[in-house]
C-alpha positions in Angstrom: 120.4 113.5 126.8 123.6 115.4 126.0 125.3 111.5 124.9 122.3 111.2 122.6 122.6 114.7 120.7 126.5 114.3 120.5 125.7 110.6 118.9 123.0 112.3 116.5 125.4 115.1 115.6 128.3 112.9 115.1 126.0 110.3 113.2 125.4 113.5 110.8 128.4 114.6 110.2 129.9 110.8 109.5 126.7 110.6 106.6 127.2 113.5 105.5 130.8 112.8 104.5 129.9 109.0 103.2 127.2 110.8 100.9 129.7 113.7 99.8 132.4 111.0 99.1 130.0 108.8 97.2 129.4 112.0 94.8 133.5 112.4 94.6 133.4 108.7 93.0 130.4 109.0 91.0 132.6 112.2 89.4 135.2 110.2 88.4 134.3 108.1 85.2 132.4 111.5 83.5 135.6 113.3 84.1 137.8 110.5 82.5 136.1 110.2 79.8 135.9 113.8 79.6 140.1 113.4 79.8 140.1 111.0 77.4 138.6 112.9 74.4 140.1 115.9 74.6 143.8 115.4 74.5 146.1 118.2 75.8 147.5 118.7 72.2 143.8 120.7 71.1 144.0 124.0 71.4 142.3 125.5 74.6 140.0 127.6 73.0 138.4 124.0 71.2 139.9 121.5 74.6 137.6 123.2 77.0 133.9 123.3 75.4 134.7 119.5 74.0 135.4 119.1 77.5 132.2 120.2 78.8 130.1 118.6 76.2 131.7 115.7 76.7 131.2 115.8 80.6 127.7 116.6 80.5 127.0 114.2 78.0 128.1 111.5 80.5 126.4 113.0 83.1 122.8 112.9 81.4 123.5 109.4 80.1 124.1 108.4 84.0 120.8 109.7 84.3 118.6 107.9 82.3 118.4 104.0 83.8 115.6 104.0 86.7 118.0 102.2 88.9 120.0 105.5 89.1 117.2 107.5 89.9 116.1 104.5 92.2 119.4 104.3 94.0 119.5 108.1 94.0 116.5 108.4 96.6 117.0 105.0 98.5 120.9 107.1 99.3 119.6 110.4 100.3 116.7 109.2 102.2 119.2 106.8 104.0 122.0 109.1 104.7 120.7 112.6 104.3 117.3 111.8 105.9 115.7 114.0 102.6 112.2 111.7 103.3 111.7 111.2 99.9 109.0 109.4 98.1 109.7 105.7 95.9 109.8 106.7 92.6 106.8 106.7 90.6 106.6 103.8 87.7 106.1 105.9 84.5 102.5 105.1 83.1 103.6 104.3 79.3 107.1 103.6 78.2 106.7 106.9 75.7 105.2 109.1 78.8 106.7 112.2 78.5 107.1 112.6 82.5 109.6 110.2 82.1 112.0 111.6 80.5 111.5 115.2 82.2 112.5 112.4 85.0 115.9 111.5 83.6 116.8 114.8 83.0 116.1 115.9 86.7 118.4 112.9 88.2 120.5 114.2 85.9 120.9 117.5 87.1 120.9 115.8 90.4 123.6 113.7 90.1 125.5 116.8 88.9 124.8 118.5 91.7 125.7 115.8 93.7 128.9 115.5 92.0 130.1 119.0 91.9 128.8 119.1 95.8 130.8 115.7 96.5 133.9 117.1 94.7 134.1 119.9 97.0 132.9 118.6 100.0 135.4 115.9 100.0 138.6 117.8 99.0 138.0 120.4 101.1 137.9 117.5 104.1 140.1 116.0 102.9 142.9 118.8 103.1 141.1 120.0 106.4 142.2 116.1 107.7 145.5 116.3 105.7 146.3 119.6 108.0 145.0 118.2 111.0 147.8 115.4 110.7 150.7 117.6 109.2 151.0 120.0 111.7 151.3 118.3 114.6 153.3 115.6 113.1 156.1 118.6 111.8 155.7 119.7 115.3 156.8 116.7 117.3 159.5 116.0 114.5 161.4 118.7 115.9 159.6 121.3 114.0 160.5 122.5 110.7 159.0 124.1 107.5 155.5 123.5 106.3 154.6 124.6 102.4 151.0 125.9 102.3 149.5 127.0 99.6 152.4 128.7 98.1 153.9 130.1 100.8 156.0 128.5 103.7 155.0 128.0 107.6 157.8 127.9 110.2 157.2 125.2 112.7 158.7 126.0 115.6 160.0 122.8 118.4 159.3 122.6 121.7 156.5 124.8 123.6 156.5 127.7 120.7 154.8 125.0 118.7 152.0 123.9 120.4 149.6 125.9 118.2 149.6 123.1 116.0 147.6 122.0 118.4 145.0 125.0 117.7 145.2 124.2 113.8 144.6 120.5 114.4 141.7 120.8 116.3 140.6 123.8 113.7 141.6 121.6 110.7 138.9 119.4 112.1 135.9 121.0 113.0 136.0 122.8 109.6 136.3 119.2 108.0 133.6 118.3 110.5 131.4 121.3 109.4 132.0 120.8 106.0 130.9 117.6 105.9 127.5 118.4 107.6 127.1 121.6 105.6 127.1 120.0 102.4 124.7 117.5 103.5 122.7 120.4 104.2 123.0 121.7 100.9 122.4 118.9 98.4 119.4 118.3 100.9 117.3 120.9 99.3 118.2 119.5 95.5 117.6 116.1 96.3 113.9 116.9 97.1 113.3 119.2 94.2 114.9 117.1 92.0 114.4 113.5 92.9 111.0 114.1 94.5 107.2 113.6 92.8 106.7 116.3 90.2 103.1 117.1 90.7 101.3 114.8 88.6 103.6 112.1 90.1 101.8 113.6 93.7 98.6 113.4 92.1 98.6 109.7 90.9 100.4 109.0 94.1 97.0 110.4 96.0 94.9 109.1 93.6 96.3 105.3 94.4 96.1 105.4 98.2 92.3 107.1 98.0 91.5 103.2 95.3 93.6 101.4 98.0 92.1 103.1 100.8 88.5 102.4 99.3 89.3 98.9 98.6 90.0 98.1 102.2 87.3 99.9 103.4 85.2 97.8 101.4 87.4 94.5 102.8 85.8 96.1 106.1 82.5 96.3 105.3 82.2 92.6 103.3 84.1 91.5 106.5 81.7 93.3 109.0 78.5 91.6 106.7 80.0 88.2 107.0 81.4 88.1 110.4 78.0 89.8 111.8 75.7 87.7 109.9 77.6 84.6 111.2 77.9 85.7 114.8 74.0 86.7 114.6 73.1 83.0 113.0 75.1 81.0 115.7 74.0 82.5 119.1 70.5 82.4 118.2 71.6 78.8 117.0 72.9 78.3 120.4 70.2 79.6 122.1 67.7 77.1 120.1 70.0 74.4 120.8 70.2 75.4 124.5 66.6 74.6 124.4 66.2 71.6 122.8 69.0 69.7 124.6 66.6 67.7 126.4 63.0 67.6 124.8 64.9 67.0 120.4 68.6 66.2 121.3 68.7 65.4 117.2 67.4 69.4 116.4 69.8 70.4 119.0 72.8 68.4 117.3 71.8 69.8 113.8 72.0 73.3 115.6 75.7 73.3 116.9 76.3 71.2 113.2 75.3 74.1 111.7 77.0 76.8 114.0 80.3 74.9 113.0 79.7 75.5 109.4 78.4 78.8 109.6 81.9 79.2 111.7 84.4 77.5 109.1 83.3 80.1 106.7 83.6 83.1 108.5 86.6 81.7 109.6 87.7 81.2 105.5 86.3 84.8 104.8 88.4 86.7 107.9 91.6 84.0 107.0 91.6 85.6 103.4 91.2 89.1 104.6 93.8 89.4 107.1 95.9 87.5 104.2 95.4 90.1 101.6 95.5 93.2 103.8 99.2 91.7 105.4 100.5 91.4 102.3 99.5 94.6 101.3 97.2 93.3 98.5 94.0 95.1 96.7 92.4 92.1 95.9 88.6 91.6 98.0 87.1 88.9 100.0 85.3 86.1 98.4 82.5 86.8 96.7 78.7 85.7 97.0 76.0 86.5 94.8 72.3 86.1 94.2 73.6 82.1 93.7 74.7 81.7 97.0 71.2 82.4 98.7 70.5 78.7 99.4 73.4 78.2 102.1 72.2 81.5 103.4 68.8 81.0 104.1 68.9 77.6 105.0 71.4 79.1 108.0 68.4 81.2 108.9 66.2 78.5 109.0 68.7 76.5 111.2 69.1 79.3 113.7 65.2 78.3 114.6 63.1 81.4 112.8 61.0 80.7 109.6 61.8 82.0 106.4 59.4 82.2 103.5 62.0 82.8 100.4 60.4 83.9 96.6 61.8 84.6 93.6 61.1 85.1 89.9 62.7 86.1 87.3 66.2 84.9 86.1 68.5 85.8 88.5 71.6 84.3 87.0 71.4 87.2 84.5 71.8 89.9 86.8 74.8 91.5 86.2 77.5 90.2 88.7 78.2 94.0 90.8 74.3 94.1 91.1 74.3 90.4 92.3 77.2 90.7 94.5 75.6 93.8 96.2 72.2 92.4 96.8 73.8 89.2 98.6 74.9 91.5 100.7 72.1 93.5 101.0 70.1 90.4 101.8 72.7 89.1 104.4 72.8 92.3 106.2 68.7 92.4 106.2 68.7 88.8 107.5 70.5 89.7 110.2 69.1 92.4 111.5 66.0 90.4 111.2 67.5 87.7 113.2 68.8 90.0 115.7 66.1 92.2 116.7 62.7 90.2 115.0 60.7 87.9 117.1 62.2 84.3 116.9 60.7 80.4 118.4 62.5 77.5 118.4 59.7 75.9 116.3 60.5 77.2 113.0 58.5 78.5 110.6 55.0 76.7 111.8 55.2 79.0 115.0 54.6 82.2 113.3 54.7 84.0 110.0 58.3 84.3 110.6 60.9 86.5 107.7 59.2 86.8 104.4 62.1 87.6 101.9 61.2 88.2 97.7 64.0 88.9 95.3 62.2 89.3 91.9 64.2 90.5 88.5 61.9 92.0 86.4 61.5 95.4 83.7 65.0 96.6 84.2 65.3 96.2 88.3 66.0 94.3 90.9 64.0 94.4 93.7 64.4 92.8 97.1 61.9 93.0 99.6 62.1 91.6 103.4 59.3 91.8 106.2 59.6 90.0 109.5 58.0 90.5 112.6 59.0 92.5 115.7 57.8 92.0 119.2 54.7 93.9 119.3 55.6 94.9 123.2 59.0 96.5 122.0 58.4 97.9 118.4 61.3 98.1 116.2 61.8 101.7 115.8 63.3 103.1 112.3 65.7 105.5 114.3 67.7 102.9 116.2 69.2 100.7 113.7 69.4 103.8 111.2 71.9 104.7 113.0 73.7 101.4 113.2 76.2 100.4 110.7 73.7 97.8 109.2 71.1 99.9 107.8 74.2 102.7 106.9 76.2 100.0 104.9 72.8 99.1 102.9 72.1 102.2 102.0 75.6 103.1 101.1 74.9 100.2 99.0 72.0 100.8 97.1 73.1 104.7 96.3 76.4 103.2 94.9 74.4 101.3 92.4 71.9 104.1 91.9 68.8 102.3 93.4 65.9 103.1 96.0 66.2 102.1 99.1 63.0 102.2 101.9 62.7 101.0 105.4 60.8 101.0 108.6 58.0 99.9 110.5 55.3 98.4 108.7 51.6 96.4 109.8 49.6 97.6 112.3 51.6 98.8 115.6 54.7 98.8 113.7 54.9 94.8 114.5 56.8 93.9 111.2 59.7 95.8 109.8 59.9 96.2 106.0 63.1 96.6 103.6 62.9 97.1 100.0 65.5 98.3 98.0 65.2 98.9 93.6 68.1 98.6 91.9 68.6 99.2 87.9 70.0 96.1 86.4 71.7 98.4 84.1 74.1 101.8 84.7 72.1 104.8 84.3 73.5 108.4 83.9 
């Protein structure tokens, strides 16, 4: 434990001085060209202020490209461990945050400058005496000029407090080093962090990317449940037919491999799109794509009366996209807990699904029946994700949405949901 902290501490100090000595160079072309217009034959009274115009103008003009600003974070975060944010891209090239921007990594590389400057002559001379001293002292001793003034040396055992100063010289070079990384900390994050609009975008994005993956989730949980739903009762029907209709029991496991190869397609391009840190969404079906998924129904062995009027390649595409779903999700609920025979649709009434467009609404209605021994009770798959998703659905798209048992005994379950084919307020 004690190796580790000495490691961290020295690790510190050692960035501390790279980040202080990167400031020292980043001085150096402002104050030559600071130098360079103000020649020592001006008067000082009109050689100073041209000076300090002239060293602040090249300071503020270091601070305009984005890669300095950039570069700015991607250095303190790296060797000052400020945790600062990626810099935000500026909405419109004539934003006015963006040039309150430049002039804060402005100020910061100042700061950083002036800090550098200081840090690193002040090490500097700390390492200088660190080397002097003890190298006077083994010389044979001698005089030292510091400062001004003039240190005696002394040979032999007399002079072994260069020892003392060589090992001061360095801790205050070492403590320098890690103070001033300390102390252009604070800057860095009031200067080169997200002003508070920047913080609010910044929010506002993750809560849209945040939403779209949720919705990835959902689309994902509709497909991949619907599929898994379709092919074990698919199985199952198969599993039963083996012997007496080997040909229904092959067009059963055909269809669980189709049904399969999509899911797979849909899962493929959402694990694509959420690895590469995408916001795009899964495939989409609408109200066009019910053929594939009823006919999947009907393949799992469970008759399925399907009705529709009106033209339903008018419906706006949100509207249609969410009522696939809706359907899907209904379908398989009805699959999974309705009554099912391996038949088909001539052993029962079976699902009875209408999707009529008419007078400004969709509406989609599904029935199918429950086993009259074990009624399907509202309160257990309201509070599955199903029926949740649906709803969340329909109030998204500000539409009606009923369900529950319906028919005597509560032997069928009924789902109807309204939705206005245009926005309302």
């Amino acid at each position: 434990m004690g190796i580790g902290i000495r490691r961290g501490v020295v690790r510190r100090i050692c960035r501390g001085g790279i980040h202080a000595a990167t400031g020292a160079l980043l001085s150096v072309p402002p104050l030559v060209v600071a130098l360079t217009v103000t020649p020592p034959a001006w008067p000082p009274a009109l050689r100073f202020p041209v000076f300090g115009l002239a060293l602040c103008a090249v300071v503020g003009a270091m601070g305009v490209p984005r890669a300095a600003r950039r570069g700015s974070v991607r250095l303190a975060n790296r060797l000052l461990d400020a945790g600062l944010p990626a810099p935000a891209a500026p909405a419109t090239h004539r934003s006015p945050g963006r040039w309150v921007n430049r002039a804060r990594t402005s100020a910061y590389l100042a700061a950083h400058m002036a800090l550098g400057t200081t840090v690193t002559a002040v090490a500097a001379l700390a390492l200088f005496a660190a080397v002097l001293f003890p190298s006077v002292w083994l010389d044979g001793g001698g005089p030292v000029a510091v400062f001004g003034t003039t240190v005696r040396v002394p040979s032999g055992p007399p002079g072994l407090w260069t020892a003392a100063v060589c090992a001061g010289s360095l801790a205050l070079g070492c403590a320098v080093a890690a103070g001033g990384a300390v102390a252009v900390r604070s800057p860095a994050r009031a200067l080169l962090g997200h002003r508070a609009a920047e913080r609010l975008a910044a929010v506002e994005k993750q809560r849209d990317l945040l939403a779209r993956r949720n919705r990835l989730a959902q689309e994902l949980h509709d497909s991949i449940g619907h599929t898994l739903t379709a092919a074990t009762i698919q199985a199952a029907v198969a599993g039963e037919l083996m012997d007496s209709d080997p040909v229904a029991a092959r067009r059963a496991l055909t269809s669980i491999e189709e049904t399969s190869r999509a899911a797979m397609d849909d899962l493929d391009h959402v694990l694509g799109v959420l690895r590469a840190r995408q916001s795009d969404t899964a495939p989409q079906r609408t109200l066009t794509d019910l053929g594939p998924l009823t006919e999947r129904v009907r393949e799992a062995g469970t008759g399925l009366h399907v009705e529709t009027s009106g033209d339903l390649d008018k419906v706006p595409a949100a509207v249609s996209r969410e009522a696939y779903r809706i359907i899907q999700e209904g379908l398989t609920n009805a699959l999974r807990h309705g009554t099912r025979s391996a038949a088909g649709a001539e052993a029962g009434p079976g699902i009875s699904l209408r999707v009529a467009a008419r007078d400004g609404w969709l509406e989609v209605t599904l029935t199918n029946p429950v086993d009259a021994a074990a009624p399907f009770r509202p309160g257990r798959t309201a509070r599955g994700n199903g029926l949740t998703g649906v709803a969340e659905r329909v109030r998204l798209l500000r539409g009606e949405l009923s369900a529950g048992a319906d028919g005597e005994q509560g032997t069928r379950w009924r789902l109807a949901a309204r939705i206005p084919l245009r926005s309302t307020p």
